[in-house]
N, CA, C and O atoms as CSV, one atom per row, in Angstrom:
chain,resi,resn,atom,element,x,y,z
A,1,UNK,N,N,7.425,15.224,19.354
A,1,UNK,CA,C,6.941,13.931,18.947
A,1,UNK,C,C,8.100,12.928,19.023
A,1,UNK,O,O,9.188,12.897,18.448
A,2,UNK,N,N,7.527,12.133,19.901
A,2,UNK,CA,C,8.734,10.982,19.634
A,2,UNK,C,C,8.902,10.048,18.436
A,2,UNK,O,O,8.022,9.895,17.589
A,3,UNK,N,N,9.971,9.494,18.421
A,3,UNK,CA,C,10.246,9.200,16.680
A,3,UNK,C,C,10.655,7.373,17.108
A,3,UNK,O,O,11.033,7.048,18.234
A,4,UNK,N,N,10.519,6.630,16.246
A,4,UNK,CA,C,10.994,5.516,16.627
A,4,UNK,C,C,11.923,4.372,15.581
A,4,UNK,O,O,11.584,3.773,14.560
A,5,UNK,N,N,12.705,4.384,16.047
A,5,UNK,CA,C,14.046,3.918,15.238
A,5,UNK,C,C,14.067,2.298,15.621
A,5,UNK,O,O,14.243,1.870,16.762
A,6,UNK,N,N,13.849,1.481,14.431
A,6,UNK,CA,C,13.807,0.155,14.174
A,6,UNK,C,C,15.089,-0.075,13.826
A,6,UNK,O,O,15.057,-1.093,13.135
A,7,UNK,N,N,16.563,0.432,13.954
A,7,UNK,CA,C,17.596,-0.638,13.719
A,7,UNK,C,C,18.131,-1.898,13.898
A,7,UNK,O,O,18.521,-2.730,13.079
A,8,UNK,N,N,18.058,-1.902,15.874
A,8,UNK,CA,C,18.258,-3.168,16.122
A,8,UNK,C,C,17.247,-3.558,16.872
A,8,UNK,O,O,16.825,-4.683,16.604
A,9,UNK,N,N,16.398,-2.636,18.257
A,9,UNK,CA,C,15.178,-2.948,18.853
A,9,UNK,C,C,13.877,-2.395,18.484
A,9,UNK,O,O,13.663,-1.199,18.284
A,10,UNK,N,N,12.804,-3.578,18.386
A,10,UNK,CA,C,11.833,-3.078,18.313
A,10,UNK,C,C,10.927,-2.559,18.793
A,10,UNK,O,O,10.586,-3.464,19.555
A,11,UNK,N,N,10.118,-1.650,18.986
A,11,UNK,CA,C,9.343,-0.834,19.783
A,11,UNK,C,C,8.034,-1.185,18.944
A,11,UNK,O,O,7.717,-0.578,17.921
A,12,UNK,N,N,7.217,-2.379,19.575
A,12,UNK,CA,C,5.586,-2.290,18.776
A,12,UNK,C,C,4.547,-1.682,19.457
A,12,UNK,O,O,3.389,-2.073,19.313
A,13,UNK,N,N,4.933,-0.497,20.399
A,13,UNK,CA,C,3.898,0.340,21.201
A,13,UNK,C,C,2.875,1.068,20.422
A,13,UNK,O,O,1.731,1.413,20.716
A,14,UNK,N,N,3.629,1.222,19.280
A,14,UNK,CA,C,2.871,2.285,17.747
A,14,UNK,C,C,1.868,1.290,17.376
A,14,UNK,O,O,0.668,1.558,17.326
A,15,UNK,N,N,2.457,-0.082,17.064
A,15,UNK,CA,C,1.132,-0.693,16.551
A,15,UNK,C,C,-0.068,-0.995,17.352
A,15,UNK,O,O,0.079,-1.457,18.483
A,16,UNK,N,N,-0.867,-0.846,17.023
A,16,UNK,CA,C,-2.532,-1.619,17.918
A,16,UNK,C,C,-2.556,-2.971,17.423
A,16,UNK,O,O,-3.182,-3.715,18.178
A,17,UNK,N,N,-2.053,-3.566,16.346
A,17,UNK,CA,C,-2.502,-4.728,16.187
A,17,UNK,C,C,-3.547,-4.422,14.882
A,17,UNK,O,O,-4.389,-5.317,14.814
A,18,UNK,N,N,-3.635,-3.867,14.316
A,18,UNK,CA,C,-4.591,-3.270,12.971
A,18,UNK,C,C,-3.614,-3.810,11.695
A,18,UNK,O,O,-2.389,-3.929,11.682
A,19,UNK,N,N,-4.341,-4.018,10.907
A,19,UNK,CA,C,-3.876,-4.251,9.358
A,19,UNK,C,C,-3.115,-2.986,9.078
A,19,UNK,O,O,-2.164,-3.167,8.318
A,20,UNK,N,N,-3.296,-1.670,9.521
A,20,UNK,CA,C,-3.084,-0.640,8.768
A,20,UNK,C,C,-1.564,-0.175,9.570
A,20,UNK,O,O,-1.363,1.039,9.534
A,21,UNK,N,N,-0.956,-0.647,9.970
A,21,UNK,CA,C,0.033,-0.087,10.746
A,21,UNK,C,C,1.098,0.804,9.810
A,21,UNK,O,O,1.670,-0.117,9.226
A,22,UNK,N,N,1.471,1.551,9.507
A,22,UNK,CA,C,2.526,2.126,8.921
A,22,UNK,C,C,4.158,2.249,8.777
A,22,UNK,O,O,4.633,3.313,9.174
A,23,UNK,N,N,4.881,1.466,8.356
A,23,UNK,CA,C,6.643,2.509,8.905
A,23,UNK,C,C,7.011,2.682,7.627
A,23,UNK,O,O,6.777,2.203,6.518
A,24,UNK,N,N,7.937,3.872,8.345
A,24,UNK,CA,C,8.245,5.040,7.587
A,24,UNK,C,C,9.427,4.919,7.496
A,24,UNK,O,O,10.040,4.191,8.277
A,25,UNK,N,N,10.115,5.700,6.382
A,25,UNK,CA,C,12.000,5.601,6.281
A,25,UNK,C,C,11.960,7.103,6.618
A,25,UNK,O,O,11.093,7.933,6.345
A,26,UNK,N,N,13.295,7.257,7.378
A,26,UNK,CA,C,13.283,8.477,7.802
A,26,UNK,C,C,12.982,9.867,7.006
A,26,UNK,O,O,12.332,10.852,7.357
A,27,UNK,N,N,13.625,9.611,5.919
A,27,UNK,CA,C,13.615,10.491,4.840
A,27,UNK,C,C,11.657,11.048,4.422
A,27,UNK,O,O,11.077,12.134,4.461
A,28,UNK,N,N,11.316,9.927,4.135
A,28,UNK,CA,C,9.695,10.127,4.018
A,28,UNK,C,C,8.929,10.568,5.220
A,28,UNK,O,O,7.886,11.169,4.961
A,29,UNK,N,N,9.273,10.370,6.693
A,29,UNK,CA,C,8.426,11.391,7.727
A,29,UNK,C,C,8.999,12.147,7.452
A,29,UNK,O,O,8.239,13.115,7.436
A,30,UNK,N,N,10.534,12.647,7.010
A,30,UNK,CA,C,10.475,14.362,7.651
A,30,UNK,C,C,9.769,15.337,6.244
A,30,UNK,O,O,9.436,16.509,6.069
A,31,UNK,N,N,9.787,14.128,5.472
A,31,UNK,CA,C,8.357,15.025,4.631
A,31,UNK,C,C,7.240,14.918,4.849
A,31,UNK,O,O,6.431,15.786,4.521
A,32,UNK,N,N,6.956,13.957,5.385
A,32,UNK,CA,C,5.432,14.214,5.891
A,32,UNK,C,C,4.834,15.074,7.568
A,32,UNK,O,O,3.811,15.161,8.249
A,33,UNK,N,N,6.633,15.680,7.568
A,33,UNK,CA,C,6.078,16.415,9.024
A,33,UNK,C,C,6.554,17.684,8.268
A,33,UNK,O,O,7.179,18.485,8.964
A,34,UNK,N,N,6.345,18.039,6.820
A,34,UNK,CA,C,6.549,19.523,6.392
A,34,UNK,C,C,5.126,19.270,5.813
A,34,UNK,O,O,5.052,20.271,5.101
A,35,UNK,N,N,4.418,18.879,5.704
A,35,UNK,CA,C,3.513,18.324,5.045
A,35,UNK,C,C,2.325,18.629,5.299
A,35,UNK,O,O,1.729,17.604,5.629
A,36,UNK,N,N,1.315,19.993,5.324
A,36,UNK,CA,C,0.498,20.629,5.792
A,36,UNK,C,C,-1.019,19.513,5.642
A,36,UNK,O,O,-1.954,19.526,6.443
A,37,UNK,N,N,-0.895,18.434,4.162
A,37,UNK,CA,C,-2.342,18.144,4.402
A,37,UNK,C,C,-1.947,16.232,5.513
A,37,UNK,O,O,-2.833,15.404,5.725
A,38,UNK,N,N,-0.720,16.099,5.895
A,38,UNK,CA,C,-0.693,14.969,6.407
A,38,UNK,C,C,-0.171,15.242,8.119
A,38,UNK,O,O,0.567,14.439,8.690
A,39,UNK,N,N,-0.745,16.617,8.839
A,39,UNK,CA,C,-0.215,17.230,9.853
A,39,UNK,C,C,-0.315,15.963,11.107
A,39,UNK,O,O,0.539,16.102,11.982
A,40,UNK,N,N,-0.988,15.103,11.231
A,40,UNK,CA,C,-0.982,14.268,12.343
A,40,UNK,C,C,-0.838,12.911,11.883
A,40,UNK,O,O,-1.343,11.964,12.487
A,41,UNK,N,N,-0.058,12.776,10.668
A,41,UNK,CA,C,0.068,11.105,10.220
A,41,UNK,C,C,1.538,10.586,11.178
A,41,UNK,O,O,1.835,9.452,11.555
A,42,UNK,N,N,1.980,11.379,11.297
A,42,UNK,CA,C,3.325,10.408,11.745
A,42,UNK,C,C,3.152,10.460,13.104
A,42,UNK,O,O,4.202,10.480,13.746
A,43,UNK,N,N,1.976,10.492,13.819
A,43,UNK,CA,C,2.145,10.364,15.055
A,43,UNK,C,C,1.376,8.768,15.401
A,43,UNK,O,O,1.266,8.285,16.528
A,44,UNK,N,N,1.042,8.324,14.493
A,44,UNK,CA,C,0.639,6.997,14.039
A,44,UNK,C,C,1.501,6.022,13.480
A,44,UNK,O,O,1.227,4.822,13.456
A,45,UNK,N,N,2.654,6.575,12.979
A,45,UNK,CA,C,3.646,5.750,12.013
A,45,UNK,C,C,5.007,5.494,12.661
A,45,UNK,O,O,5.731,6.326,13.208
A,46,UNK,N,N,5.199,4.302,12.509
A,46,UNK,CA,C,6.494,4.385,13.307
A,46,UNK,C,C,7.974,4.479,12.014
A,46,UNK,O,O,7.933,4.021,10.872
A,47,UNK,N,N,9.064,5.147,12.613
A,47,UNK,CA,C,9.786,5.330,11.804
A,47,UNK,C,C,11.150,4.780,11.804
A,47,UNK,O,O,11.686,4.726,12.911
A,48,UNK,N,N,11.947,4.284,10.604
A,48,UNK,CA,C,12.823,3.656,10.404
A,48,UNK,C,C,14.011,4.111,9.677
A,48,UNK,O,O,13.682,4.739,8.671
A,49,UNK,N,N,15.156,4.022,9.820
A,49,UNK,CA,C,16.256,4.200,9.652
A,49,UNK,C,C,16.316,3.652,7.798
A,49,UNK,O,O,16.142,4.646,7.093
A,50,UNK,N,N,16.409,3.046,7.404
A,50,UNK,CA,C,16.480,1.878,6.442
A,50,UNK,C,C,15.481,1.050,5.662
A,50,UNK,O,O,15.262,-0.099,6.045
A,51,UNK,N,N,14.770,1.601,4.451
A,51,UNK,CA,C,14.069,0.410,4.021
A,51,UNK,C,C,13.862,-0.938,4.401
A,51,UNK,O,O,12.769,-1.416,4.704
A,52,UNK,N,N,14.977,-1.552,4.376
A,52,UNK,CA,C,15.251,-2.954,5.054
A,52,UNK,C,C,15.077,-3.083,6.431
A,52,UNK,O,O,14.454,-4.122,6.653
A,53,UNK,N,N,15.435,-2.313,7.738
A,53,UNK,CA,C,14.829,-2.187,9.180
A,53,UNK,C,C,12.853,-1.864,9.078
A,53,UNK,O,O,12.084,-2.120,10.004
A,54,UNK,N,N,12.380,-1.183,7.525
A,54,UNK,CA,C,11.637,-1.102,8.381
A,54,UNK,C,C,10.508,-2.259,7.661
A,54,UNK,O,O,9.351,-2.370,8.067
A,55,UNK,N,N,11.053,-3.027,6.596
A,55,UNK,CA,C,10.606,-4.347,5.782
A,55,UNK,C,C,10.598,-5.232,7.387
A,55,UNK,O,O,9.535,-5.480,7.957
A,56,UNK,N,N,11.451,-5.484,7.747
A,56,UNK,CA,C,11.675,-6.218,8.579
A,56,UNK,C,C,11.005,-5.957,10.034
A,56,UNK,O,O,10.924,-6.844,10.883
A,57,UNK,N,N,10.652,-4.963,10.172
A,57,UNK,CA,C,9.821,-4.486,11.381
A,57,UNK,C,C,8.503,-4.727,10.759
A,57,UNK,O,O,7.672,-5.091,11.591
A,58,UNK,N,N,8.131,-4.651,9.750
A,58,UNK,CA,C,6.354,-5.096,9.180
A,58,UNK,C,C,6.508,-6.338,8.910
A,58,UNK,O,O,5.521,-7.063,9.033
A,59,UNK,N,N,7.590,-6.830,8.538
A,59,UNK,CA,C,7.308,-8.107,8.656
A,59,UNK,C,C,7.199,-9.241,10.038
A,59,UNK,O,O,6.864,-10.426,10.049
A,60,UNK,N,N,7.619,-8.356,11.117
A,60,UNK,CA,C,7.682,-9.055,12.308
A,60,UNK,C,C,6.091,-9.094,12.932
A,60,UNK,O,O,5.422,-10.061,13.295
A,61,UNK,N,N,5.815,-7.848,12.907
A,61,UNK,CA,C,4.293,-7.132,13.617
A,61,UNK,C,C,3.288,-7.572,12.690
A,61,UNK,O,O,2.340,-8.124,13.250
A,62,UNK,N,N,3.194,-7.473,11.137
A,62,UNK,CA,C,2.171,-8.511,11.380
A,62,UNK,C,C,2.140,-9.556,10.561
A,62,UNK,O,O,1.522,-9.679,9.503
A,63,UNK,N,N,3.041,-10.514,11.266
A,63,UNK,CA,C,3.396,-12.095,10.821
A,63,UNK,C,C,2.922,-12.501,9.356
A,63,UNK,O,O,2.568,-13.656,9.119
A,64,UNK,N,N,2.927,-11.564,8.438
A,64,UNK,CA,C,3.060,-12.178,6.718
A,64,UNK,C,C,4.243,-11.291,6.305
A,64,UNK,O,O,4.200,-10.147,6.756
A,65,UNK,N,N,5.245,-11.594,5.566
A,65,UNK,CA,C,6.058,-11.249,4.221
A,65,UNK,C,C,5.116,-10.701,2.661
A,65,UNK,O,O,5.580,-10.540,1.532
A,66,UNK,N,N,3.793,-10.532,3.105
A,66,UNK,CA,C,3.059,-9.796,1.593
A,66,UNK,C,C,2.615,-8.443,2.481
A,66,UNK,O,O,1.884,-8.351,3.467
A,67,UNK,N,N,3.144,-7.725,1.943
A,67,UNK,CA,C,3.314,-6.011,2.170
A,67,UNK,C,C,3.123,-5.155,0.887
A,67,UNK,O,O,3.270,-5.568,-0.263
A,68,UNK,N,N,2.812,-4.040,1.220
A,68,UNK,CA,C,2.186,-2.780,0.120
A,68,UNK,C,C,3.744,-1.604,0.353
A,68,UNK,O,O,3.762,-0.655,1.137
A,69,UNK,N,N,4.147,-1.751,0.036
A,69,UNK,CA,C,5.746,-0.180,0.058
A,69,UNK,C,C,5.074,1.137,-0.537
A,69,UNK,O,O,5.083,1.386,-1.742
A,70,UNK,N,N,4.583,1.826,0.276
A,70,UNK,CA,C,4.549,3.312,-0.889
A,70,UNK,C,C,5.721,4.043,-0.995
A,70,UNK,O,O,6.347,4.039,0.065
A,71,UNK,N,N,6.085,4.477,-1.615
A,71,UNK,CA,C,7.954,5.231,-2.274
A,71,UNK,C,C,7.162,6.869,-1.824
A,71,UNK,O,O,7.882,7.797,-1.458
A,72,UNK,N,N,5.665,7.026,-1.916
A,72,UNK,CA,C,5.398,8.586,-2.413
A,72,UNK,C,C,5.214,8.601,-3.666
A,72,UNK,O,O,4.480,9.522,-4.026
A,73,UNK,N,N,5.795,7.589,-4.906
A,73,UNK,CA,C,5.544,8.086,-6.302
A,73,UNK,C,C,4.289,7.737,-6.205
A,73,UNK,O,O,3.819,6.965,-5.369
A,74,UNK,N,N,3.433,8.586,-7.492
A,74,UNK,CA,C,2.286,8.160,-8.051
A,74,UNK,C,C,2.050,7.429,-8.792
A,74,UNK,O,O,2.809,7.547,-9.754
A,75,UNK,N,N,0.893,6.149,-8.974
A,75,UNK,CA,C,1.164,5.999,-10.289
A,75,UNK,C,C,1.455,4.265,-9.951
A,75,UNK,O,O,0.621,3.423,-10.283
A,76,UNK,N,N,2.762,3.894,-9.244
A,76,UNK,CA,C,3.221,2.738,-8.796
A,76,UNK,C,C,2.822,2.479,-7.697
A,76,UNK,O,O,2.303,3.229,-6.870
A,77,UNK,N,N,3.207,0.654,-7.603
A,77,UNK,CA,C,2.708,0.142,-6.666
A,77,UNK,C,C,4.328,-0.862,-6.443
A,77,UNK,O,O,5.015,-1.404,-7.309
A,78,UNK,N,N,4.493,-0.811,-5.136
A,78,UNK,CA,C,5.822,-1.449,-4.849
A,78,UNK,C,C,5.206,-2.198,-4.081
A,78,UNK,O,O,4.318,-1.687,-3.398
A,79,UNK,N,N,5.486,-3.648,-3.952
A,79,UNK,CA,C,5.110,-4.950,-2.994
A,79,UNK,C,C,6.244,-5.870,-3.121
A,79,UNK,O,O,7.159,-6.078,-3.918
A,80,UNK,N,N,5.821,-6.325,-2.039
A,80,UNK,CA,C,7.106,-7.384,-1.226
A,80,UNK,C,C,7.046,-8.686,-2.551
A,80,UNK,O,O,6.085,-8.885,-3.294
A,81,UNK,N,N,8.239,-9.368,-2.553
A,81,UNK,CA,C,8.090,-10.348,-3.928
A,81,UNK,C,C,6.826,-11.434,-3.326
A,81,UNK,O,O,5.848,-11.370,-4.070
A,82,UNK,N,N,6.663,-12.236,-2.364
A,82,UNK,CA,C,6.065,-13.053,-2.057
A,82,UNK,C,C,4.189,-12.098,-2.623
A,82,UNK,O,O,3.429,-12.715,-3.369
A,83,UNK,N,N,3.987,-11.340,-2.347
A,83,UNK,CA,C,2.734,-10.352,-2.897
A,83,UNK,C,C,2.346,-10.120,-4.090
A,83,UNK,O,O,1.284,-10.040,-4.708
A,84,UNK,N,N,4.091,-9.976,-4.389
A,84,UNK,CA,C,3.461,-9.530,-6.533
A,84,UNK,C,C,3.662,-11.047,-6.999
A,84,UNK,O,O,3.976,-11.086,-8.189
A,85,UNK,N,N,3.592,-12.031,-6.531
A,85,UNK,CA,C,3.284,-13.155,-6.815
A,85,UNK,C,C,1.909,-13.778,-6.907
A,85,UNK,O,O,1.203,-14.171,-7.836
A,86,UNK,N,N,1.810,-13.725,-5.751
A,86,UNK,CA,C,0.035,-13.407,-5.363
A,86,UNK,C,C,-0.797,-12.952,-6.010
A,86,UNK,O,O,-1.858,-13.547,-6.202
A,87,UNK,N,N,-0.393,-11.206,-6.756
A,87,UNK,CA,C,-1.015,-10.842,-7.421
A,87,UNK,C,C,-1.402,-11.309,-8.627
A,87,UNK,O,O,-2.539,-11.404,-9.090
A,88,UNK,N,N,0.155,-11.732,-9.324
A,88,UNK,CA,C,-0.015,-12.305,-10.496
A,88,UNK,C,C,-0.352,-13.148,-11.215
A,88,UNK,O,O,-0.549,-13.163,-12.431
A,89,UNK,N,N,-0.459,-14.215,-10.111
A,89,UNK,CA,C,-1.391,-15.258,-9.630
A,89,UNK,C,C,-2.773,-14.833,-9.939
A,89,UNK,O,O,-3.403,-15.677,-10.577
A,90,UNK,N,N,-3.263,-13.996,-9.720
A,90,UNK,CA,C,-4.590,-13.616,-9.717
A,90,UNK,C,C,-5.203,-12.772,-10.544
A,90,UNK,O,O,-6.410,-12.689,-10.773
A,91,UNK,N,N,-4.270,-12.110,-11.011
A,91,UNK,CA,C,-4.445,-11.068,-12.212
A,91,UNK,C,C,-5.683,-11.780,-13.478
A,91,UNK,O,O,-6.796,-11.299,-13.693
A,92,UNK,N,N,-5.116,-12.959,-14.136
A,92,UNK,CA,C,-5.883,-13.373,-15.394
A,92,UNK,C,C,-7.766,-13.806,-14.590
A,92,UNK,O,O,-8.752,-13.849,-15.327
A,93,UNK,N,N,-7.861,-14.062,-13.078
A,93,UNK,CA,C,-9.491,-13.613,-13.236
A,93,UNK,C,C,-9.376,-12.940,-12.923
A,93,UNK,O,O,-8.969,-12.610,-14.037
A,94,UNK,N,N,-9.226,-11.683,-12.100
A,94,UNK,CA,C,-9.289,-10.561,-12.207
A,94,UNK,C,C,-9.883,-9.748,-13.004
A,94,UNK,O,O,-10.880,-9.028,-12.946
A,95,UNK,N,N,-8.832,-10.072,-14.005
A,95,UNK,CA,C,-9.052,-9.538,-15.134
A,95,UNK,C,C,-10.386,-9.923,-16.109
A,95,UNK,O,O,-10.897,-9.093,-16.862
A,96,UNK,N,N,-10.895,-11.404,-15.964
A,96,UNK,CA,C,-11.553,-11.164,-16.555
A,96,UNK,C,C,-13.091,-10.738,-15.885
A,96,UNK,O,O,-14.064,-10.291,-16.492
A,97,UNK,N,N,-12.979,-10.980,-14.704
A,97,UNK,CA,C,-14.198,-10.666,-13.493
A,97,UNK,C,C,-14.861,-8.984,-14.038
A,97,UNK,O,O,-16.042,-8.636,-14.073
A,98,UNK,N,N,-13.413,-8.043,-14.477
A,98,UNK,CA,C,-13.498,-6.822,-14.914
A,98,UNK,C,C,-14.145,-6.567,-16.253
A,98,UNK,O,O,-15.053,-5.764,-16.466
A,99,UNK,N,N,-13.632,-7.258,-17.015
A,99,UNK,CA,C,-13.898,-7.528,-18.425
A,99,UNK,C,C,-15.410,-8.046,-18.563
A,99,UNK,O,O,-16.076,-7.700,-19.539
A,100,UNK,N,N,-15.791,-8.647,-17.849
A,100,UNK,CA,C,-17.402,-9.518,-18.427
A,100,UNK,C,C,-18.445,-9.267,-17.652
A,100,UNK,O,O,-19.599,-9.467,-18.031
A,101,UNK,N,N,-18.043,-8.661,-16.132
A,101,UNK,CA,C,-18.759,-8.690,-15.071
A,101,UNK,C,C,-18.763,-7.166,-14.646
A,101,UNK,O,O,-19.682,-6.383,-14.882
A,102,UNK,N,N,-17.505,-6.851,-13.934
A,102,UNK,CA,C,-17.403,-5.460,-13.558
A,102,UNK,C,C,-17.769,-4.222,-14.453
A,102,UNK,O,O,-18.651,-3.404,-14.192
A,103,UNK,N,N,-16.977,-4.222,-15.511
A,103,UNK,CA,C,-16.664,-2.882,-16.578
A,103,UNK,C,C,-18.734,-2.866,-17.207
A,103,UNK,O,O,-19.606,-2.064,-16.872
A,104,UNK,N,N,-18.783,-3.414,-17.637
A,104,UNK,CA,C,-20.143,-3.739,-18.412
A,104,UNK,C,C,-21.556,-3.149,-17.253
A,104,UNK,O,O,-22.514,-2.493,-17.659
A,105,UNK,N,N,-21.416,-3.445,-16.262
A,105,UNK,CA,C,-22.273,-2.409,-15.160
A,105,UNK,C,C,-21.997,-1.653,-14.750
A,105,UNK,O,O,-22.840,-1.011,-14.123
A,106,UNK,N,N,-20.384,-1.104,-14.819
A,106,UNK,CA,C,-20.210,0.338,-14.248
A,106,UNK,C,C,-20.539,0.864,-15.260
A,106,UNK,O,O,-21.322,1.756,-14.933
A,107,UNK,N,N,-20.374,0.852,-16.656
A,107,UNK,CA,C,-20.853,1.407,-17.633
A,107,UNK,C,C,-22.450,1.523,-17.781
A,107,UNK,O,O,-22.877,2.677,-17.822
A,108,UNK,N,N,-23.232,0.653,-17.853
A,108,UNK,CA,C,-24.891,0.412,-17.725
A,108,UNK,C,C,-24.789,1.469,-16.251
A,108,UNK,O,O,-25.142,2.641,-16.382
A,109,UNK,N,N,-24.495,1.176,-15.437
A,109,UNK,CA,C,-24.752,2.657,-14.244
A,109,UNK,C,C,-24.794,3.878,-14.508
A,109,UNK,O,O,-25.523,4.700,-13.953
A,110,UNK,N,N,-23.872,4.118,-15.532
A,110,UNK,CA,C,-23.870,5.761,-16.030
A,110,UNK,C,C,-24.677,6.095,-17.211
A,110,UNK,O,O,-24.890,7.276,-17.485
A,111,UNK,N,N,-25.107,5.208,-17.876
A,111,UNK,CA,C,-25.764,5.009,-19.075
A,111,UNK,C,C,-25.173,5.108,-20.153
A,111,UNK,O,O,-25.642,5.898,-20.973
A,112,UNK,N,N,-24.056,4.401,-20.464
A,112,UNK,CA,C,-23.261,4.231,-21.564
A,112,UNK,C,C,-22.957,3.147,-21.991
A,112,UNK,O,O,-22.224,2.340,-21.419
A,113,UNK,N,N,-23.689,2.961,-23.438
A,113,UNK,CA,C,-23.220,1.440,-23.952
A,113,UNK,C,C,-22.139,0.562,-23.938
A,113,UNK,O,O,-21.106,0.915,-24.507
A,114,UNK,N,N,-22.193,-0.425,-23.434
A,114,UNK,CA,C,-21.181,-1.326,-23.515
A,114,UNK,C,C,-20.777,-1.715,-24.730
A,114,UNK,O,O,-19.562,-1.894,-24.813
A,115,UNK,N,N,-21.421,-1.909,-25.726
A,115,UNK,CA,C,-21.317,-2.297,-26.883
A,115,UNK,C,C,-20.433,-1.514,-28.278
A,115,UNK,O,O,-19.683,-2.004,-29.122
A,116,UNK,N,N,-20.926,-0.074,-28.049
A,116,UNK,CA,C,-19.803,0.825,-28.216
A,116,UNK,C,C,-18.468,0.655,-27.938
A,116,UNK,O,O,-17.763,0.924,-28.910
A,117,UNK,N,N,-17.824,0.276,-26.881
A,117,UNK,CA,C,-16.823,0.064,-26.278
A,117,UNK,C,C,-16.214,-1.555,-27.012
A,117,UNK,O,O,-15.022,-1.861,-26.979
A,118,UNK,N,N,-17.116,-2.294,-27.535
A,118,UNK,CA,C,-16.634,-3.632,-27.765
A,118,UNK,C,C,-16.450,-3.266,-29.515
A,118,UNK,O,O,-16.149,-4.238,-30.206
A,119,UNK,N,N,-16.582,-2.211,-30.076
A,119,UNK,CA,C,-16.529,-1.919,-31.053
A,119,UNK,C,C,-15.589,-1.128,-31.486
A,119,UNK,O,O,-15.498,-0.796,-32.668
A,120,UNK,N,N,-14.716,-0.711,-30.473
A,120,UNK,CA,C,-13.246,0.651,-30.761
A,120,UNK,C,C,-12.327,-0.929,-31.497
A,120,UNK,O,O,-12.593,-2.131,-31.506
A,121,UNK,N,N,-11.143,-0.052,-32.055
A,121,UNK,CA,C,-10.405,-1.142,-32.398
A,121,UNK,C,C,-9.628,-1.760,-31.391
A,121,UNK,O,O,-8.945,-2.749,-31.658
């Protein structure tokens, strides 16, 4: 499998032009090529030397600075600063879209009172 190293040239043959394009720091493919349930992901992903080579290679291919970073941890969510801005920006309806709108029919879907729930402390 050929591997592709974003230090100084870029190679966008990997991307199609899709939202979903992937790069990888080196360290994270060669775990995901020991990696029995992710056996054909990195032949999709292009791979990078450097966090920063490969920030800078997603940020070239597809022309925004708001990016998703997965580390591998669970649990977290790492995004580019211009993104968790965005988010946070957006969080208070969000939040309440969840609160008055969302939560209250996923609950009525399963058949569990909402009202119960407005009653914990």
């Amino acid at each position: 499998m050929k591997k592709v190293t974003t230090k100084a040239v870029y190679d966008y043959s990997k991307c199609t032009g899709c939202h979903t394009c992937t790069y990888v720091c080196r360290e994270q493919a060669e775990l995901f090529n020991m990696d029995s349930q992710n056996l054909r992901y990195m032949e999709h992903a292009v791979v990078s030397d450097t966090l920063e080579s490969a920030m800078d290679f997603a940020y070239k291919v597809t022309g925004t600075d708001q990016v998703i970073i997965f580390d591998g941890a669970p649990g977290g969510l790492n995004v580019s600063a211009s993104l968790a801005e965005r988010l946070e920006k957006a969080a208070p309806k969000v939040n309440e879209r969840v609160d008055k709108e969302l939560l209250p029919m996923w609950m009525k879907q399963r058949g569990i009172d909402f009202e119960i729930l407005q009653q914990l402390p």
